[in-house]
N, C-alpha and C positions, 0 to 999 in steps of 0.2 A: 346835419352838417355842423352844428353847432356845439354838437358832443365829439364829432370827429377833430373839431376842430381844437376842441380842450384837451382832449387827450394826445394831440400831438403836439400843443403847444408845452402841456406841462410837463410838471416831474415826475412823471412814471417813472417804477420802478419795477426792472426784468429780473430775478432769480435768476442768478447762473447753473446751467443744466447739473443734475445731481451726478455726479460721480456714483459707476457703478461700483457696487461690492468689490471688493477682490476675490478673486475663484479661491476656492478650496486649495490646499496644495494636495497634489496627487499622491494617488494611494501609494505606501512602497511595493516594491517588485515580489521583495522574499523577506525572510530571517531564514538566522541562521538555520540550519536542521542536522548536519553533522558535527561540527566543532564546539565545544562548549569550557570554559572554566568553571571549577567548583571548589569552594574552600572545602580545608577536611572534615567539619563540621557539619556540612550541609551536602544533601542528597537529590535535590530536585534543582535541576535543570532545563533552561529553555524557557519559551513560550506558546502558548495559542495562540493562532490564526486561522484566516478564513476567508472563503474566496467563494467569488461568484459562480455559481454554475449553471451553462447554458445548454441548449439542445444538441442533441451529439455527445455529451460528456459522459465520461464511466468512471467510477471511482479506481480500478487497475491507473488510468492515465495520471488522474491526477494525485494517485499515492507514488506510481513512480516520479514525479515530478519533484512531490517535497519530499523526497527522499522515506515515504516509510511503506507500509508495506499493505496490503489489500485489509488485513481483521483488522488492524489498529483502527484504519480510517474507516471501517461498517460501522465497528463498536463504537465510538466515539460519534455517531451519527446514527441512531435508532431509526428505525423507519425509513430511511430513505432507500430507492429500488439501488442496486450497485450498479445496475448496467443501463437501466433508462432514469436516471436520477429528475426528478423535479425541474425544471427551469426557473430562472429564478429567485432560488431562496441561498443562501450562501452554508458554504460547507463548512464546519470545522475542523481545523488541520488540529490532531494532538500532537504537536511539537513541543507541549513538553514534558519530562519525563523524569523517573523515580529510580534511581540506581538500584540496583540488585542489592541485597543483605549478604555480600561476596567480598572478599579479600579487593583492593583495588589495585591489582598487578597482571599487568598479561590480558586477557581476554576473559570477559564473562559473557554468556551466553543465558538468557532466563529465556527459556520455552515458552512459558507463558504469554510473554510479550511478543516473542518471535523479535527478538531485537540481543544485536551482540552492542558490546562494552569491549571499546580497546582502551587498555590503561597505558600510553608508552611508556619505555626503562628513561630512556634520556629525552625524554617531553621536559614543557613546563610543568611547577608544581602546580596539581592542581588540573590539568588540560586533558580532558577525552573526548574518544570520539566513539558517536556508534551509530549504528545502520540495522536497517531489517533483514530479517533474514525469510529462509522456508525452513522446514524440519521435517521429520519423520512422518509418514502418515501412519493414523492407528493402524497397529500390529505391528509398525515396525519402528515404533517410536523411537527417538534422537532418545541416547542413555544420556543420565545425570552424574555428573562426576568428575574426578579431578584428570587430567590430563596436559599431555604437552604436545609444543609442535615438534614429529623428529624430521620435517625434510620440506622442503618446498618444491613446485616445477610450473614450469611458465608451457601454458601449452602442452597440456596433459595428455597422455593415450588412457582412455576408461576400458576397465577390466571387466566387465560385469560379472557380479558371484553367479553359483548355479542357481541360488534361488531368483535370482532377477531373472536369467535368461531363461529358468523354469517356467516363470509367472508369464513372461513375455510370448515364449512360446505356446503355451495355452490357449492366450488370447490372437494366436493368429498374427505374431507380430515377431518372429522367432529374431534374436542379437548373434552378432557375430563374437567371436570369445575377444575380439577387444576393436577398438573403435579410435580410430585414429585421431587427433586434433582438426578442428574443423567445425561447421554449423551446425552438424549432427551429434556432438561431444555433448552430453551434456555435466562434462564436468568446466565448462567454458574454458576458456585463454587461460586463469589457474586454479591451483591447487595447492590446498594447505593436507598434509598426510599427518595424523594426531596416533598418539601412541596407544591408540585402542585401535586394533587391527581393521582395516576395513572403512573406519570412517573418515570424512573428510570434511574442512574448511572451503567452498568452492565458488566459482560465478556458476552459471548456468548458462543454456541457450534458449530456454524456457524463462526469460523477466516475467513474467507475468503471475508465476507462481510463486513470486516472494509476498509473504504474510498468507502463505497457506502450508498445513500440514500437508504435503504432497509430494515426499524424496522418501528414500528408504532410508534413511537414517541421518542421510549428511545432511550440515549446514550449509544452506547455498544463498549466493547473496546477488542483488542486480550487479552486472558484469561494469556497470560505472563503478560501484562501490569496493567490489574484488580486488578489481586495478587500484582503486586508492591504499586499502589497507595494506594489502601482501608486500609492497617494499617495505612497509613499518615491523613488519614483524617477524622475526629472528627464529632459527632453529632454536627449540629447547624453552621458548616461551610459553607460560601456561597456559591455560587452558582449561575454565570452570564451568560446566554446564550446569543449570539448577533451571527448578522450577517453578517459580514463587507468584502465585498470580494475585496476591495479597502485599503489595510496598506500602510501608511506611519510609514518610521522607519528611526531609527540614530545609527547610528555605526562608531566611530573614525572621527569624525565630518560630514561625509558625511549622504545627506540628500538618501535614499532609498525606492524605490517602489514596493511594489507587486502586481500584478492584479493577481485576479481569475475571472472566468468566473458568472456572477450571476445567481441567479438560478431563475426561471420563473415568481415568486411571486414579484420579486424585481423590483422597475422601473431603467432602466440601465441609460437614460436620466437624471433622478434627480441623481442618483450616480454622475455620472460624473460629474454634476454641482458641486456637494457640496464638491467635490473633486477639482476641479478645485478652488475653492474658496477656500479649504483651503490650498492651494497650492499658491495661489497668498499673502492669509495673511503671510505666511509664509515666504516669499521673502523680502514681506515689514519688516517684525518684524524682522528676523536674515538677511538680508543684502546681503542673496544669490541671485546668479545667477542661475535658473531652465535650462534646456534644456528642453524645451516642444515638441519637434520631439520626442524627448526620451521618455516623457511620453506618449505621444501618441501610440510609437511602444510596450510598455510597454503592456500599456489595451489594446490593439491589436492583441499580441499573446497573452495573459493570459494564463504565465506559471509557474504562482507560487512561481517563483523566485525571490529575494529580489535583484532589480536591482540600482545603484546609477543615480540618474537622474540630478545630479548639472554639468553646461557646463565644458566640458572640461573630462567628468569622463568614464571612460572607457566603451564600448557598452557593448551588452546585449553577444554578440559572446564569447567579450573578459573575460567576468565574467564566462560563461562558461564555454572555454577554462582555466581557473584558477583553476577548480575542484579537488580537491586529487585523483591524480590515486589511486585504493585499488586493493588489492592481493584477488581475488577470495575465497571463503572460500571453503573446502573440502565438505561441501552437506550445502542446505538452510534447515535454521530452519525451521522445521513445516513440513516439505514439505512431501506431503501421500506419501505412500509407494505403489507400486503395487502388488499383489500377482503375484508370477512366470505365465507366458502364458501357463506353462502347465499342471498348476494344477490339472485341470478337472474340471468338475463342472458344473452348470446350467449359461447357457449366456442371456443374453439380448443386440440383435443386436438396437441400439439406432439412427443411422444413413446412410443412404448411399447418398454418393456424388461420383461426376467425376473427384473431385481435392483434392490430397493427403494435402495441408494446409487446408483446411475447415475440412476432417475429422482429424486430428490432432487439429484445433479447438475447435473441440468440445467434443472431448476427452478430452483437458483440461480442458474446461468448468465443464466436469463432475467432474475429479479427484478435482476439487477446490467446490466443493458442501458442504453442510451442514447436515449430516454427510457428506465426499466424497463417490463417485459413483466412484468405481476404473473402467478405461475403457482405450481402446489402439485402435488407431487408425493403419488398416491393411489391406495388397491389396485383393481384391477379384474379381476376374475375370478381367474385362475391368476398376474397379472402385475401389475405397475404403468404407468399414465398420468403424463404431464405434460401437465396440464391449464393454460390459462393462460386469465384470466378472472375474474372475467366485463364484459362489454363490452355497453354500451349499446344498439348495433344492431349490424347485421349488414355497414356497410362498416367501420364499426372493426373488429370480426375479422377482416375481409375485409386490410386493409390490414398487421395485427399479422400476420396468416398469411404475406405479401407481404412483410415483414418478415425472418423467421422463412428463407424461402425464400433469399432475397438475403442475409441477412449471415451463418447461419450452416448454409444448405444443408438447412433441417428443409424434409422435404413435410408440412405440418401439414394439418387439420380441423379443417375450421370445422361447429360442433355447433351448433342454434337451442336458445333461451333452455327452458332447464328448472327445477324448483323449488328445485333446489340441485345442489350437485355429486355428489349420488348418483347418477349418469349408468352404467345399466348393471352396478350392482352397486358402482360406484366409491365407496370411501371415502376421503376428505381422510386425510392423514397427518399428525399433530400439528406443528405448527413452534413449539420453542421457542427459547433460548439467551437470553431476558436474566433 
């Protein structure tokens, strides 16, 4: 009592409660990814970023998102699966980028990158833009060369050549001699017509093949992208395709390097020579110091990344580690939808495997198709299904199967309408990621 009673008599002394921290401020949303300034001097534009990714996510979604294209964002990300990616660990966005060794007027297009360069006429000085594209698949590679636009049309009818509708009809997929405007077009809403007969500037209805060699010769771009550019650009505006999978670039005096990987046509031997060479004139004329370990580890991973390679400049880790954290957005653009698993309806079983990431593989494979194949990878029995569905009657399975068959070599099953996908014991597998 006698200590209760000193301490309430006396002068104790209460700390007032600590004031918590201030939270972090929140990650930003985006950067830029299309618009960019550059003085004439300087080649490298943009920056890296990088975003969390969660279960559910495929790198198709979130390269349509920041605007680039499926290889930029593999290459730029070693190792990671594209369709069942990690949980977890954060992605790098290569936002930013090494202008072509091209005239800056009109449109440049480097294969290599699978990325176009618009130069506007009456832009600011200084002000481009550019986007991913798809190209040629081997054998019918996107030609290199000068060319222009002679016409534009909003809402194209596609012609198909004989050899398209050759190849088409072989495979059990026979084209009619021309194809109206509409979801089946695959020259999308427009069309840019370039003064080499036969090729074209285009969207697609196939998104999901931009940043793959996978069109018979045209340039095709996500159909957000198509709409932005084609009111910018004029009958009779250029038109440069090249192929450089080797940029050098300048940005705030430093000298910078991108490798991409070449593609099979190219000799890699003469690249590197003539790279090397300009690489040494360049020493001699401005007075720099190279790091050629650097360059070396550079074309050695070929990740697309605009790395500085003058001695002394910071490695390829620490240019990485520099990337803008970004705040996750609440759902990726573009991204299919699936119909509820218990809608009903006619199925077509498309795969079975003995390991739950293969069939969630190729369940996303589907869902990312042209139109998409909705489908969900699900346990059944000892194993898992990919299940794609459900489908209103029995020729649209029928056709989705015939599909399935022709473009990526699946013998699928086609199942009649049950009450849900409980088919057999079959359980849906959660899909989440946003």
């Amino acid at each position: 009592m006698a200590v209760a009673g000193a301490l309430l008599g006396g002068c104790a002394f209460t700390p007032p409660p600590r004031e918590a921290p201030p939270s972090p401020p929140p990650l930003p949303l985006a950067v830029e990814k299309h618009r960019f300034s550059v003085a004439g001097d300087e080649s490298v534009v943009g920056q890296l970023a990088s975003v969390e990714i969660r279960d559910g996510d495929t790198l198709s979604d979130i390269a349509r998102h920041y605007g680039l294209g499926f290889q930029e964002l593999a290459e730029a990300n070693p190792g990671v699966d594209p369709w069942v990616p990690e949980a977890g660990r954060r992605l790098v966005l290569p936002l930013q980028f090494t202008l072509p060794d091209a005239p800056r007027k009109g449109m440049v297009i480097n294969l290599a990158t699978m990325r176009l360069y618009h130069f506007p006429a009456k832009a600011a000085e200084g002000v481009i833009s550019t986007y991913p594209v798809g190209i040629g698949k081997e054998g019918r590679s996107t030609p290199t060369g000068y060319m222009t636009v002679v016409r534009k049309t909003e809402f194209p009818t596609w012609y198909p050549t004989e050899n398209i509708r050759r190849d088409h009809a072989l495979k059990g997929d026979p084209l009619p001699p021309a194809v109206s405007p509409g979801p089946d077009n695959p020259l999308g809403d427009y069309a840019m017509y370039l003064s080499r007969p036969q090729y074209l500037i285009h969207g697609t209805n196939k998104p999901y093949s931009i940043g793959f060699r996978a069109s018979n010769g045209c340039i095709r771009l996500y159909p957000e992208d198509i709409a932005a550019v084609f009111p910018e650009v004029k009958p009779g505006a250029a038109v440069r395709i090249v192929n450089q999978p080797y940029l050098v670039g300048r940005k705030g005096g430093q000298v910078y390097l991108e490798a991409h990987e070449p593609y099979e046509e190219l000799n890699r031997a003469r690249l590197k020579s003539e790279l090397t060479a300009r690489l040494k004139r360049l020493e001699k004329k401005d007075g720099v110091v190279l790091d050629w370990t650097r360059v070396e580890q550079v074309l050695s991973e070929a990740r697309g990344i605009p790395v500085p390679i003058q001695a002394n400049s910071p490695p390829m880790a620490a240019v990485v580690a520099q990337a803008i954290e970004l705040r996750r957005p609440v759902a990726w653009f573009g991204r299919p939808e699936l119909p509820a698993a218990d809608a009903g309806g006619w199925l077509v079983k498309a795969a079975t495997t003995h390991e739950e990431s293969s069939a969630r593989r190729v369940a996303a494979v589907l869902n990312h198709q042209g139109p998409p194949i909705p489908a969900r990878a699900v346990k059944a029995g000892d194993g898992f299904e990919v299940l794609a569905g459900p489908f209103k009657d029995d020729k649209t399975a029928k056709t989705v199967a015939k599909r399935l068959k022709i473009d990526l070599e699946l013998d699928a099953e086609v199942r009649p309408p049950v009450d849900s996908m409980h088919v057999a014991g079959a359980r849906p597998l959660a899909r989440s990621g946003q």
